[in-house]
N, CA, C, O and CB atoms as a CASP TS submission, in Angstrom:
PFRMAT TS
TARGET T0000
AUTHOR 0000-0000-0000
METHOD Language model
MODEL 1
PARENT N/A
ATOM      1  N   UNK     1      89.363  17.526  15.652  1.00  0.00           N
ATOM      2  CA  UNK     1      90.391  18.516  15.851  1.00  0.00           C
ATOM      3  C   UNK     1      91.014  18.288  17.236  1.00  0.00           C
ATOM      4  O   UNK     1      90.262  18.069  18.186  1.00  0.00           O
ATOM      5  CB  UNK     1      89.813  19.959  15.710  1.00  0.00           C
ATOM      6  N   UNK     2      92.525  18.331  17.429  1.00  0.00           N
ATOM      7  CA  UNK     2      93.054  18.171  18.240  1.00  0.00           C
ATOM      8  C   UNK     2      94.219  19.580  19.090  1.00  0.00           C
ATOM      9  O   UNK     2      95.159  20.177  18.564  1.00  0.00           O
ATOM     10  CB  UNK     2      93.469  17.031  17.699  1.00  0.00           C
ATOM     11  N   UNK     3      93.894  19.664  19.926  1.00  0.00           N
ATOM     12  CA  UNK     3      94.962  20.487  20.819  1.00  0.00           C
ATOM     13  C   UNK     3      95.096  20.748  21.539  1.00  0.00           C
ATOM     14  O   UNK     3      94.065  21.042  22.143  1.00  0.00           O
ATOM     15  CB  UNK     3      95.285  21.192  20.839  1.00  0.00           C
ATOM     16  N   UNK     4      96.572  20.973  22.403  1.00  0.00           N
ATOM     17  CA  UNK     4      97.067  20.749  23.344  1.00  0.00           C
ATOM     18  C   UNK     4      97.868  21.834  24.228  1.00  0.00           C
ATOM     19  O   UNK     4      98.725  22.523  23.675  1.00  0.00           O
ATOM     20  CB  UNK     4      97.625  19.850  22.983  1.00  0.00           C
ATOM     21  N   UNK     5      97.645  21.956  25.325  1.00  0.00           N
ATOM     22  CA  UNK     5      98.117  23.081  26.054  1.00  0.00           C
ATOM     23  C   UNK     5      99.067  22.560  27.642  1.00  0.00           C
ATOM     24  O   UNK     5      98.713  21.584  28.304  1.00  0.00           O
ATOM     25  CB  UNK     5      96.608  24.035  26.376  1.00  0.00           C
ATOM     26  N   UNK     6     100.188  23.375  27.981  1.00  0.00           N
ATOM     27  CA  UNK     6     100.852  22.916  29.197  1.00  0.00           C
ATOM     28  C   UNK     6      99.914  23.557  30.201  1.00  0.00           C
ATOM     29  O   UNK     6      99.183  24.457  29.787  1.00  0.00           O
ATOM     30  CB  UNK     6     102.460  23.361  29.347  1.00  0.00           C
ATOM     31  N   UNK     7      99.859  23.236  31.332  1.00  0.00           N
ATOM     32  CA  UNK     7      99.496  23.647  32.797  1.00  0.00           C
ATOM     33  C   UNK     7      99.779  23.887  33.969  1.00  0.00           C
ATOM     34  O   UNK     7      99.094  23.197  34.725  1.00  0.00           O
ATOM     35  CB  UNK     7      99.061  23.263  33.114  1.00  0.00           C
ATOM     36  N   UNK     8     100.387  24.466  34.418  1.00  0.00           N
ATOM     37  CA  UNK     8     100.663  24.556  36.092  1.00  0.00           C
ATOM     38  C   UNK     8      99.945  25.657  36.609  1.00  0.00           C
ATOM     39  O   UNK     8      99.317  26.627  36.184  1.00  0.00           O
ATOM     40  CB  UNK     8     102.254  24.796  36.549  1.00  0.00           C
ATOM     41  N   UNK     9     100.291  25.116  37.747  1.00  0.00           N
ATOM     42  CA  UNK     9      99.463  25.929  38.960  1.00  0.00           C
ATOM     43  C   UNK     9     100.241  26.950  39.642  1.00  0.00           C
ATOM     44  O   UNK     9     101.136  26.411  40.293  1.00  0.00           O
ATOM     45  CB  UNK     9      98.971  24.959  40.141  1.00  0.00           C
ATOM     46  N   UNK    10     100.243  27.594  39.693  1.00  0.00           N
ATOM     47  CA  UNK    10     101.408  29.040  41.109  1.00  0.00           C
ATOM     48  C   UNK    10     102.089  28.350  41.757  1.00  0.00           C
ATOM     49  O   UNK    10     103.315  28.290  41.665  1.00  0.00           O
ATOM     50  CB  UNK    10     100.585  30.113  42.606  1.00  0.00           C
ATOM     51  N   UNK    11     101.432  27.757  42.471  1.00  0.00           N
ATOM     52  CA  UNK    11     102.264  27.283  43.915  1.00  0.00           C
ATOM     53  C   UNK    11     101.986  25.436  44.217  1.00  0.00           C
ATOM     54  O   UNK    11     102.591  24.686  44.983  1.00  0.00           O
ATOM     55  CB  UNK    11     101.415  28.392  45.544  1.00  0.00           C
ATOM     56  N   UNK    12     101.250  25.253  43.612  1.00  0.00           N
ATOM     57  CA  UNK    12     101.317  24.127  44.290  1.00  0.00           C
ATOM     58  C   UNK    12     102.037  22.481  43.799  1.00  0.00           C
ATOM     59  O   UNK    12     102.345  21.443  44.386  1.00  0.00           O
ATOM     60  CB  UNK    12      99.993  24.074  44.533  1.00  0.00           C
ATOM     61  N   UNK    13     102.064  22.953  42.502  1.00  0.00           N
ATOM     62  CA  UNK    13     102.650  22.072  40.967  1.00  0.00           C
ATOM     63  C   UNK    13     103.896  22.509  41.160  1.00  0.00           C
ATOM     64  O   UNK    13     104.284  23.601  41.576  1.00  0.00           O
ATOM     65  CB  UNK    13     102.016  22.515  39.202  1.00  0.00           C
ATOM     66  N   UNK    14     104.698  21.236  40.705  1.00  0.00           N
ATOM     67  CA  UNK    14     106.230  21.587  40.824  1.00  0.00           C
ATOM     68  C   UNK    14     106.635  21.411  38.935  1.00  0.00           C
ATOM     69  O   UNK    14     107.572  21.610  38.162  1.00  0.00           O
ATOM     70  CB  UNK    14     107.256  20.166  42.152  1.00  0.00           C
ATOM     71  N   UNK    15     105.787  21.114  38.933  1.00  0.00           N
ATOM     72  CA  UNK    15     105.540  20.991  37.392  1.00  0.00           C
ATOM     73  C   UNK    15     104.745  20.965  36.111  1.00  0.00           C
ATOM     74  O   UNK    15     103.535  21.113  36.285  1.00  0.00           O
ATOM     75  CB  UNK    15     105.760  20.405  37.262  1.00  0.00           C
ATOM     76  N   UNK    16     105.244  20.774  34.558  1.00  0.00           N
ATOM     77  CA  UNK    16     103.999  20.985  33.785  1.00  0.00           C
ATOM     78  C   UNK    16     103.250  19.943  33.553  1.00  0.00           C
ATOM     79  O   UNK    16     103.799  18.845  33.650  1.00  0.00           O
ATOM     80  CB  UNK    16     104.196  21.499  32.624  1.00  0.00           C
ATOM     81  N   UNK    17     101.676  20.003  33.154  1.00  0.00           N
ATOM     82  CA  UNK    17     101.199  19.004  32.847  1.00  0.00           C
ATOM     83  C   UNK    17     100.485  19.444  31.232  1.00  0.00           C
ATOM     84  O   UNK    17     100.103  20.562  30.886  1.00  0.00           O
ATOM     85  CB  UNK    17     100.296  18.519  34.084  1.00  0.00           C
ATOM     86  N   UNK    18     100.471  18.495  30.639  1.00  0.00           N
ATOM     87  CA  UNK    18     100.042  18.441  29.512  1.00  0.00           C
ATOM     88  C   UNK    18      98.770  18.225  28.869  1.00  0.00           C
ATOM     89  O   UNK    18      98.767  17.172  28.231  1.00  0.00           O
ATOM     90  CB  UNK    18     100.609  17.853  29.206  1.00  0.00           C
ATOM     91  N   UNK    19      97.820  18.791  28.830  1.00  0.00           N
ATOM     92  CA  UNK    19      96.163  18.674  28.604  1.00  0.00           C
ATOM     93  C   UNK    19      95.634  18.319  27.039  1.00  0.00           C
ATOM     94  O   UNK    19      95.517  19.317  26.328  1.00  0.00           O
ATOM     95  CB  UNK    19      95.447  20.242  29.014  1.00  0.00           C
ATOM     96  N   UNK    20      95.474  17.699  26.738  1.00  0.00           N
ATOM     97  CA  UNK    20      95.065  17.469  25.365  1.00  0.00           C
ATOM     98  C   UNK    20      93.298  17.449  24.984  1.00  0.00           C
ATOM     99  O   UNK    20      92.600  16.634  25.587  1.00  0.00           O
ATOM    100  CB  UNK    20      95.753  16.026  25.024  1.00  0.00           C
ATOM    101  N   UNK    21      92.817  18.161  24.210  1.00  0.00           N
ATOM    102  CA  UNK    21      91.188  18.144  24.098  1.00  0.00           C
ATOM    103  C   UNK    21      91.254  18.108  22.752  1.00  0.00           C
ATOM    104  O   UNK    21      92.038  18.677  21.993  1.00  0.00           O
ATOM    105  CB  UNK    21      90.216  19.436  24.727  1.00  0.00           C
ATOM    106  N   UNK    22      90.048  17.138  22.458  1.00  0.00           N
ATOM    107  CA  UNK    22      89.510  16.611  20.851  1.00  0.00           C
ATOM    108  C   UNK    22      88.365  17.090  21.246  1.00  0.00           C
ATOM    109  O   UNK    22      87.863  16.906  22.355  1.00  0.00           O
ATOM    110  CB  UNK    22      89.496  14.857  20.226  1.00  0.00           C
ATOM    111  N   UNK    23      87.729  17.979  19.987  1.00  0.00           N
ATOM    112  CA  UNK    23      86.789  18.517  19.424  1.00  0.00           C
ATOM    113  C   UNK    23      86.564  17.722  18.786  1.00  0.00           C
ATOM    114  O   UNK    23      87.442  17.031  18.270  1.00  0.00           O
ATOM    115  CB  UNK    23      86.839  19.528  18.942  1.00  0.00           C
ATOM    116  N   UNK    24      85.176  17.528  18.581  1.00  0.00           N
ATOM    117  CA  UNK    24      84.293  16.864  17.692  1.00  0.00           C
ATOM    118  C   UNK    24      82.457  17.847  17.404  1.00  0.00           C
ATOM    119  O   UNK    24      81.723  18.301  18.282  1.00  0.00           O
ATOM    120  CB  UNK    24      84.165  15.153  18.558  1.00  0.00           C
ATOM    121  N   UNK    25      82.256  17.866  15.920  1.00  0.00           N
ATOM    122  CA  UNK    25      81.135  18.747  15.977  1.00  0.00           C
ATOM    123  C   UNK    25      80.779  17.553  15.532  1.00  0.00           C
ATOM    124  O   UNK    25      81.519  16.912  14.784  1.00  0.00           O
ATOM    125  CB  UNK    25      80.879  20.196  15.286  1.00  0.00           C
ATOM    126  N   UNK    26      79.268  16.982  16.053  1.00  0.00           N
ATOM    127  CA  UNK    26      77.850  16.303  15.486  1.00  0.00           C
ATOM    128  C   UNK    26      77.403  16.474  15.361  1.00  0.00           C
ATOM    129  O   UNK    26      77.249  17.685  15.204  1.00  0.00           O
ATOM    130  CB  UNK    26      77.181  15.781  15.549  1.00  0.00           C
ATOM    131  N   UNK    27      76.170  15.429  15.167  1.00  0.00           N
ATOM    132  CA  UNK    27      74.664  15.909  14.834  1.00  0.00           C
ATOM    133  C   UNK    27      74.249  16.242  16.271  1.00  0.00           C
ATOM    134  O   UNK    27      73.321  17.041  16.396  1.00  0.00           O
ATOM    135  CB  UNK    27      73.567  14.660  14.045  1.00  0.00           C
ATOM    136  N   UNK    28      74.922  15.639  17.571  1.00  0.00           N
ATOM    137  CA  UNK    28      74.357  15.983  18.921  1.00  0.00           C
ATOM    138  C   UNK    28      74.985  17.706  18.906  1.00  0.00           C
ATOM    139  O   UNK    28      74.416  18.468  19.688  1.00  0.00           O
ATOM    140  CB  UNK    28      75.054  14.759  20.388  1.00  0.00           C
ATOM    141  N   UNK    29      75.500  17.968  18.513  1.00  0.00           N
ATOM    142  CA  UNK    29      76.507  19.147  18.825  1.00  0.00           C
ATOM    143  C   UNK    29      77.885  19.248  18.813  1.00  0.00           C
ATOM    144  O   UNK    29      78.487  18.726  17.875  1.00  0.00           O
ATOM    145  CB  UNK    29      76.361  19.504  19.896  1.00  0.00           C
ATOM    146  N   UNK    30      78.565  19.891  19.783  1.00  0.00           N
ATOM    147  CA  UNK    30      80.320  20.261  20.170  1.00  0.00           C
ATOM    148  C   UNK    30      80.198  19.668  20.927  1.00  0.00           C
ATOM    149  O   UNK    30      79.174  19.889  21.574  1.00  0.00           O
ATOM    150  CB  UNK    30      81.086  21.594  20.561  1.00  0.00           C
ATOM    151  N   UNK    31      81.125  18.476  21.429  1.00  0.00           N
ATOM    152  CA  UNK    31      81.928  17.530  22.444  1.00  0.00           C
ATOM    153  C   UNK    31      83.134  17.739  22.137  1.00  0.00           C
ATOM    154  O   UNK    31      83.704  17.767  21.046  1.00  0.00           O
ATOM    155  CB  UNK    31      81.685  16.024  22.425  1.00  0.00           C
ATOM    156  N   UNK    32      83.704  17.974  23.828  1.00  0.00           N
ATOM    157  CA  UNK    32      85.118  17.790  24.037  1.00  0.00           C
ATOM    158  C   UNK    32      85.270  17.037  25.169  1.00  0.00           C
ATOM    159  O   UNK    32      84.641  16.894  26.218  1.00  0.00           O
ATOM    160  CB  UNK    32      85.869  19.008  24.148  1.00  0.00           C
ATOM    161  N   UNK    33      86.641  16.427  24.503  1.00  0.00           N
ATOM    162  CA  UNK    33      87.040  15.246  25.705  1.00  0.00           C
ATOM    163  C   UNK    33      88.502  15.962  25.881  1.00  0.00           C
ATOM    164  O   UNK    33      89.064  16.620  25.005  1.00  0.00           O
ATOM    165  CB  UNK    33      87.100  13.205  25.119  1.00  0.00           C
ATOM    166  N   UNK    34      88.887  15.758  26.896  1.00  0.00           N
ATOM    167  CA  UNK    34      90.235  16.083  27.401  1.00  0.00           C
ATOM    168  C   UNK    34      90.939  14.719  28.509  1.00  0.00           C
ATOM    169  O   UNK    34      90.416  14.062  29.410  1.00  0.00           O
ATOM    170  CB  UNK    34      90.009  17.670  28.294  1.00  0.00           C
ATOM    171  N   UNK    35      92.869  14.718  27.689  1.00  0.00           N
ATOM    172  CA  UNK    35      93.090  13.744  29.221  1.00  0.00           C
ATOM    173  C   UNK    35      94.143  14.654  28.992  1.00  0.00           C
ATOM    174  O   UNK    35      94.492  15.461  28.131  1.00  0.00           O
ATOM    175  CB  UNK    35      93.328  11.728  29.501  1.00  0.00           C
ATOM    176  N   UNK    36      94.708  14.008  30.629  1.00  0.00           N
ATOM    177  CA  UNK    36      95.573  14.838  31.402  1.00  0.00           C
ATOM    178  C   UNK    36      97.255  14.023  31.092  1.00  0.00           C
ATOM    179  O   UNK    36      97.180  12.844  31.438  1.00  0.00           O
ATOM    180  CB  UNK    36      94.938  14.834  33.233  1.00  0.00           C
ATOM    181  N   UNK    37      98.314  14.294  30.683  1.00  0.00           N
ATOM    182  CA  UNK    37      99.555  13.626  30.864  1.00  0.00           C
ATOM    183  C   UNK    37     100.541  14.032  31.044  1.00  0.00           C
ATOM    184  O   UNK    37     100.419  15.256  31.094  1.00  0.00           O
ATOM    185  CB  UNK    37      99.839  13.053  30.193  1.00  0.00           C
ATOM    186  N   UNK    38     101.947  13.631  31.244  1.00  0.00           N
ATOM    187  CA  UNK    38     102.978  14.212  31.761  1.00  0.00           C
ATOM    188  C   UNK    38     103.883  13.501  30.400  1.00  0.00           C
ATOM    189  O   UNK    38     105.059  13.281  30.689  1.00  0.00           O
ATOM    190  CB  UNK    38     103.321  13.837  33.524  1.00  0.00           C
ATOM    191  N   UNK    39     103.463  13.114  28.935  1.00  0.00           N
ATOM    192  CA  UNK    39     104.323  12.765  28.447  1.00  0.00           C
ATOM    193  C   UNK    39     104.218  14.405  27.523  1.00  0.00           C
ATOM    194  O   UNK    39     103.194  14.972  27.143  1.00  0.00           O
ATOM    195  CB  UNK    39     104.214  11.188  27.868  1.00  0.00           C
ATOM    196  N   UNK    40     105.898  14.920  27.336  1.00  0.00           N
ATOM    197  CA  UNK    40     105.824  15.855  26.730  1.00  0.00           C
ATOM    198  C   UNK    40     105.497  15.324  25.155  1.00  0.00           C
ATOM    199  O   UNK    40     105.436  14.261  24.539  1.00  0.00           O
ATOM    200  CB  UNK    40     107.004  16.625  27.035  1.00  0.00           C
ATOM    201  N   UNK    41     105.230  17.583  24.783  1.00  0.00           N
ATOM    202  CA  UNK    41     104.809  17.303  23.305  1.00  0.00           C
ATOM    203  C   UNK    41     105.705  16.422  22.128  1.00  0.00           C
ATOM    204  O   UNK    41     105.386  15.715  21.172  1.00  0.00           O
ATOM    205  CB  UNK    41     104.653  18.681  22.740  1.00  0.00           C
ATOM    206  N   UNK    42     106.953  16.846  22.715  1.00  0.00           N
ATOM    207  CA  UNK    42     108.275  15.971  21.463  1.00  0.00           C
ATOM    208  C   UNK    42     107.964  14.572  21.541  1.00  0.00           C
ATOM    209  O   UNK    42     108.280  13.850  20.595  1.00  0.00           O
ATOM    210  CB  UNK    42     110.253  16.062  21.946  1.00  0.00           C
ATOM    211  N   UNK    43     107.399  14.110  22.521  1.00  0.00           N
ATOM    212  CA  UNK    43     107.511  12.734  22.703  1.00  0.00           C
ATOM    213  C   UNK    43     106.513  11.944  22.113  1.00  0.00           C
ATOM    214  O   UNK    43     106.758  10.741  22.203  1.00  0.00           O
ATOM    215  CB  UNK    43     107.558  12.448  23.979  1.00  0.00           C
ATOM    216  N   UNK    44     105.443  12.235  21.526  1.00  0.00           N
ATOM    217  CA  UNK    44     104.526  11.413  21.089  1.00  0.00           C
ATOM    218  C   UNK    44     103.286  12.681  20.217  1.00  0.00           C
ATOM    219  O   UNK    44     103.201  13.679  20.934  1.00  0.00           O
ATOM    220  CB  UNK    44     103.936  10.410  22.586  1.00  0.00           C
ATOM    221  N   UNK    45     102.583  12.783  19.197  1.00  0.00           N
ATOM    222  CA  UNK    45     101.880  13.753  18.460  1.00  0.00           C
ATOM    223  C   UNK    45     100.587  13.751  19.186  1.00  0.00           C
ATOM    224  O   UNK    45     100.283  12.850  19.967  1.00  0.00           O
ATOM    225  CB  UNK    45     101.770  13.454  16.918  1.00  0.00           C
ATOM    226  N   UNK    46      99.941  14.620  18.959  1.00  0.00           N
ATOM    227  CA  UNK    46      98.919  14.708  19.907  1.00  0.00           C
ATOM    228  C   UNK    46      97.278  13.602  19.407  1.00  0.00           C
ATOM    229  O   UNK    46      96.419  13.005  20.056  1.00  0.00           O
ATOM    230  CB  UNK    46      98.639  16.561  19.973  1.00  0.00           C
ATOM    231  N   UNK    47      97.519  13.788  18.149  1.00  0.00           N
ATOM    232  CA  UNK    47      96.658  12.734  17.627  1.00  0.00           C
ATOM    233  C   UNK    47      96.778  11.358  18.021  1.00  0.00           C
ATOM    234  O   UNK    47      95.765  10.710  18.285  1.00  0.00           O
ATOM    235  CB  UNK    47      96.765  12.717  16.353  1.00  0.00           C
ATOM    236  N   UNK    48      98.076  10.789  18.094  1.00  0.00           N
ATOM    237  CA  UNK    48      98.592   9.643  18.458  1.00  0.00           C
ATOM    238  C   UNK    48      98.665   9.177  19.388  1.00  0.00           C
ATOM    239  O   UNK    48      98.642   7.959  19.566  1.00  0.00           O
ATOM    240  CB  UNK    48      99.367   9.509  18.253  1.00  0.00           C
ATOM    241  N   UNK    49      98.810  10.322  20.529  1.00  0.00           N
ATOM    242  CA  UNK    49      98.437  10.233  22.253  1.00  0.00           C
ATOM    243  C   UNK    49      97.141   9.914  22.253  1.00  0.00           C
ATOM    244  O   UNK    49      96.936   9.256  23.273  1.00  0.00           O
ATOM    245  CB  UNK    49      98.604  11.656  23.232  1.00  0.00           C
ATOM    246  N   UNK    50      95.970  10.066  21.510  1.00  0.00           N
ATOM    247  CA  UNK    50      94.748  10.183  22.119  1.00  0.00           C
ATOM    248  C   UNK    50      94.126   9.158  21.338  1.00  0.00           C
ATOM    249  O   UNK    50      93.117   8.741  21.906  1.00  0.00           O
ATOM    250  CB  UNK    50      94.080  11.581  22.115  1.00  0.00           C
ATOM    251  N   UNK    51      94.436   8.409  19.871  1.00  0.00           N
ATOM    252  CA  UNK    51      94.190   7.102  18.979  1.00  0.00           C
ATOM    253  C   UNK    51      94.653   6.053  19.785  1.00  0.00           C
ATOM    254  O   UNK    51      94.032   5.141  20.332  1.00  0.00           O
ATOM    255  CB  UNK    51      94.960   7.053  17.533  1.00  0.00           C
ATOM    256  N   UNK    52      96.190   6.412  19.765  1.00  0.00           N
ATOM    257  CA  UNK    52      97.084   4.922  19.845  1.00  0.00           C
ATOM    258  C   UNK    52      97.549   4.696  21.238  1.00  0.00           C
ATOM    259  O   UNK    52      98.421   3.859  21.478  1.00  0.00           O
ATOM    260  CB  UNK    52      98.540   4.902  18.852  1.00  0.00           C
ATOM    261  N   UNK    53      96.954   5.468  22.229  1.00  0.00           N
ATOM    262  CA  UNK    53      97.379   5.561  23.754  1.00  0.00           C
ATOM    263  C   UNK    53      96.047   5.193  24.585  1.00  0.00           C
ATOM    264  O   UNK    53      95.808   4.093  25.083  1.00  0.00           O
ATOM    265  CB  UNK    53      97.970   7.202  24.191  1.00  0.00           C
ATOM    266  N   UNK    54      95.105   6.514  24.639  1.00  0.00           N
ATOM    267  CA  UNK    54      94.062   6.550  25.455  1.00  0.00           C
ATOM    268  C   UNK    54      93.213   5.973  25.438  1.00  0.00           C
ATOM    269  O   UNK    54      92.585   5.517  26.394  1.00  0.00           O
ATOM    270  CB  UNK    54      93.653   7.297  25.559  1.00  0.00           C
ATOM    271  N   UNK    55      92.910   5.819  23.698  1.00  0.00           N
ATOM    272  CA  UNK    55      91.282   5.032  23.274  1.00  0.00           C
ATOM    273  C   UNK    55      91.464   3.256  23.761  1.00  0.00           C
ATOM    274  O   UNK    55      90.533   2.646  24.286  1.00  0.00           O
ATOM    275  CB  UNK    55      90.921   5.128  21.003  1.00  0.00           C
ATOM    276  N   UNK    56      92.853   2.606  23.462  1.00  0.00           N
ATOM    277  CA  UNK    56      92.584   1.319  24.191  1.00  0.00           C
ATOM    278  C   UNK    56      92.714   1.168  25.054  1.00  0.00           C
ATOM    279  O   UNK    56      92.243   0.174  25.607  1.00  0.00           O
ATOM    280  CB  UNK    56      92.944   0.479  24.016  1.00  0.00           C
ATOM    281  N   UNK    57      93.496   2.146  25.729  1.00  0.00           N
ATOM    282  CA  UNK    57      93.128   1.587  27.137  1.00  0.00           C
ATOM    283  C   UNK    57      91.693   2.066  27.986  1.00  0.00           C
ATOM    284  O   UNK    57      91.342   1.605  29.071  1.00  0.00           O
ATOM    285  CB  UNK    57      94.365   2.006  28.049  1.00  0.00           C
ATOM    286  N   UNK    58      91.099   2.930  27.328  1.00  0.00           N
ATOM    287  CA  UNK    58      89.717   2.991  28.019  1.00  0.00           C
ATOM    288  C   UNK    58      88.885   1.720  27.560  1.00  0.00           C
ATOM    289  O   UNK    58      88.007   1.249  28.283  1.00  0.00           O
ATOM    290  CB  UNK    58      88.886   4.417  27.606  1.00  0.00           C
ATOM    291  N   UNK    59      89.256   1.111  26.132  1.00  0.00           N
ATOM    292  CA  UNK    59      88.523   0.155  25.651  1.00  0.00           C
ATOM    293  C   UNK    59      88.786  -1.375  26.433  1.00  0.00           C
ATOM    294  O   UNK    59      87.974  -2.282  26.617  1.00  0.00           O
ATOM    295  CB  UNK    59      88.829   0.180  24.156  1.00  0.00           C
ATOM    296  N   UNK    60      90.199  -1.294  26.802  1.00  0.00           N
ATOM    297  CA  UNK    60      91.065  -2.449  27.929  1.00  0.00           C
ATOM    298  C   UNK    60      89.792  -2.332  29.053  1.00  0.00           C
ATOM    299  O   UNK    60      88.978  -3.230  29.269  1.00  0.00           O
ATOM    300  CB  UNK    60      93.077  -1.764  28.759  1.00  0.00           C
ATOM    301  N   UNK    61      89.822  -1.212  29.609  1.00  0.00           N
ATOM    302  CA  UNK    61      88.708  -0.792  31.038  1.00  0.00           C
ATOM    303  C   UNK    61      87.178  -1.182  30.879  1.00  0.00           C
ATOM    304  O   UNK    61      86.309  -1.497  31.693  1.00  0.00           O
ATOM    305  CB  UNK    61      88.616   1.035  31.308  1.00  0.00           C
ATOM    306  N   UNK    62      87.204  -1.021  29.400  1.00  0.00           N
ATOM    307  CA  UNK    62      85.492  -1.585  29.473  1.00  0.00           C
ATOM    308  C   UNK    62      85.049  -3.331  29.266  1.00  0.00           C
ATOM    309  O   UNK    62      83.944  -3.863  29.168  1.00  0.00           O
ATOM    310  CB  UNK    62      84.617  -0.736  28.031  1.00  0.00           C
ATOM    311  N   UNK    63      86.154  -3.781  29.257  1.00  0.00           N
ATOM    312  CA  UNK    63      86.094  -5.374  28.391  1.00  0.00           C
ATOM    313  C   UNK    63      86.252  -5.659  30.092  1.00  0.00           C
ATOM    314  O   UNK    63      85.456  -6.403  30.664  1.00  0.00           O
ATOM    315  CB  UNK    63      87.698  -6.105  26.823  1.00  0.00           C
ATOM    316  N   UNK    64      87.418  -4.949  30.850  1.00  0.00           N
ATOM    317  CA  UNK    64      87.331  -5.760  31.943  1.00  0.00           C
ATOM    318  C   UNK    64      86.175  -5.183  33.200  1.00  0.00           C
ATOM    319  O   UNK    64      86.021  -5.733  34.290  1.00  0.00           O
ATOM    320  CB  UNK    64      88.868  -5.862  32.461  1.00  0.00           C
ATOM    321  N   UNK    65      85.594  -4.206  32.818  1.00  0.00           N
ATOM    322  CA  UNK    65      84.032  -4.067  33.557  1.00  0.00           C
ATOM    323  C   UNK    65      83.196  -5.446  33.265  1.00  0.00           C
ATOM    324  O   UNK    65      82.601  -6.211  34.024  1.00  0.00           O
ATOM    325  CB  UNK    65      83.027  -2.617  32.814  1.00  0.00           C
ATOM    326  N   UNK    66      83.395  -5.443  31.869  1.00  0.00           N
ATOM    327  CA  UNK    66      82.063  -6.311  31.264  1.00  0.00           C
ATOM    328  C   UNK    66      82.157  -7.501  32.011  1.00  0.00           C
ATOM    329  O   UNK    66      81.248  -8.024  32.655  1.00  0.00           O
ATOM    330  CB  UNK    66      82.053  -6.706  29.545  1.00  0.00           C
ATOM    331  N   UNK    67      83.553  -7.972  31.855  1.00  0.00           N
ATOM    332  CA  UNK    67      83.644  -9.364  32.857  1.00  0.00           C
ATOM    333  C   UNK    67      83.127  -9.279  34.277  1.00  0.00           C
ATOM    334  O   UNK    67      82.406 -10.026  34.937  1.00  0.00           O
ATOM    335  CB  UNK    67      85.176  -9.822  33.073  1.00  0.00           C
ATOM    336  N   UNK    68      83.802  -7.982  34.566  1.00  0.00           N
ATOM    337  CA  UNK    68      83.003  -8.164  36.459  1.00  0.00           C
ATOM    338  C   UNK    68      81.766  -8.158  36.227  1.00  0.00           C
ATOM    339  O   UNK    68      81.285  -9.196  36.679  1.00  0.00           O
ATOM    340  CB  UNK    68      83.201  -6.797  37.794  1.00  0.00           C
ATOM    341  N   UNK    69      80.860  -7.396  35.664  1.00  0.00           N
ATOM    342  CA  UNK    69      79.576  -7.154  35.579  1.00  0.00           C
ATOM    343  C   UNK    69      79.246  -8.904  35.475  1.00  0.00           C
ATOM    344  O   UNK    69      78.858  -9.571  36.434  1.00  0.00           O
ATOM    345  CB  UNK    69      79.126  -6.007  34.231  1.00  0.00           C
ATOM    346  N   UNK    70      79.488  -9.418  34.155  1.00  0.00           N
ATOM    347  CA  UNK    70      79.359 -10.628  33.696  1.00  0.00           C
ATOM    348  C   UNK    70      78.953 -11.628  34.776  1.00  0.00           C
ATOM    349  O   UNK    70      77.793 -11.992  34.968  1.00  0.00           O
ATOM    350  CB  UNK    70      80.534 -10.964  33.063  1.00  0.00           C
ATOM    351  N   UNK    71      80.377 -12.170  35.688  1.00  0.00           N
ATOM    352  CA  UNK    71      80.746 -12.669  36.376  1.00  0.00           C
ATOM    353  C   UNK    71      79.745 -12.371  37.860  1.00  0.00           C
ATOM    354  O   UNK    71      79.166 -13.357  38.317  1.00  0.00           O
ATOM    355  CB  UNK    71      82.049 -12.394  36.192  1.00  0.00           C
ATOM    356  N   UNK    72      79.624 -11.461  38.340  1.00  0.00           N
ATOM    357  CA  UNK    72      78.968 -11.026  39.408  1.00  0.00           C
ATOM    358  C   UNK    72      77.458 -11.754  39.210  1.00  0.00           C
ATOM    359  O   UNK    72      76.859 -12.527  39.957  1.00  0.00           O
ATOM    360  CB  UNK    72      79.009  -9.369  39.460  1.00  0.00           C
ATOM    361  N   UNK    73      77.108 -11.221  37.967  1.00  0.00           N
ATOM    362  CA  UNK    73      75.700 -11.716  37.856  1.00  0.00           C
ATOM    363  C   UNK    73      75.647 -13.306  37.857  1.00  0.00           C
ATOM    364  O   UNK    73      74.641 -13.806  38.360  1.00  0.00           O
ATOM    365  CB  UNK    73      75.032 -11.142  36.505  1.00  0.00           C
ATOM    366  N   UNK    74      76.594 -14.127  37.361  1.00  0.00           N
ATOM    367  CA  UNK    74      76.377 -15.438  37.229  1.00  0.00           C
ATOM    368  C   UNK    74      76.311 -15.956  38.769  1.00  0.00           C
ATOM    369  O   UNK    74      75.429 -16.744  39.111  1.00  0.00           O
ATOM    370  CB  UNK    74      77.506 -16.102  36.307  1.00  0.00           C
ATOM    371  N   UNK    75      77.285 -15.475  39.676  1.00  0.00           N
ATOM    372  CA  UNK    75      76.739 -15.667  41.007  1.00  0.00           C
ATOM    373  C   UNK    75      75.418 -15.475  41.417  1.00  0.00           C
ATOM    374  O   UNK    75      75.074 -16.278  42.284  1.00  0.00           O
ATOM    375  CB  UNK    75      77.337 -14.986  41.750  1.00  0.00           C
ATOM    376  N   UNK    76      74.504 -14.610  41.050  1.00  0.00           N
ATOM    377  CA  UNK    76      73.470 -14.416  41.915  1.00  0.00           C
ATOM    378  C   UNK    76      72.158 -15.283  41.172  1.00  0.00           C
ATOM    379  O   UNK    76      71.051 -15.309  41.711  1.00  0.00           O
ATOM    380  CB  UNK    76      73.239 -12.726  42.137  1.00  0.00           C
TER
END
């Protein structure tokens, strides 16, 4: 389950930000993940922000850990 809420602050935000959180119930329990963006809602569905946006590039971030990790160790 997906949904999404705007955000600002009183005073210190000159603007909105866009929060998106996926629910998931498991066998561990309720997990929620939330990211933070400035692309509005018209602009992209909220499912699609968080499939076809967020998940590869966290998956981009872990391939290029693996290499440093990788790499580091072959030095020592």
């Amino acid at each position: 389950m997906y949904r999404s809420i705007c955000y600002q602050t009183e005073s210190s935000w000159n603007c909105q930000i866009r929060v998106v959180t996926k629910v998931c119930d498991g066998s561990d329990g309720l997990k929620m993940r939330q990211i933070v963006t400035y692309l509005p809602a018209l602009k992209i569905a909220i499912s699609k922000l968080y499939t076809e946006k967020y998940c590869p590039r966290g998956e981009m971030e872990n391939r290029i850990k693996e290499q440093q990790l990788d790499l580091f160790a072959e030095r020592t």
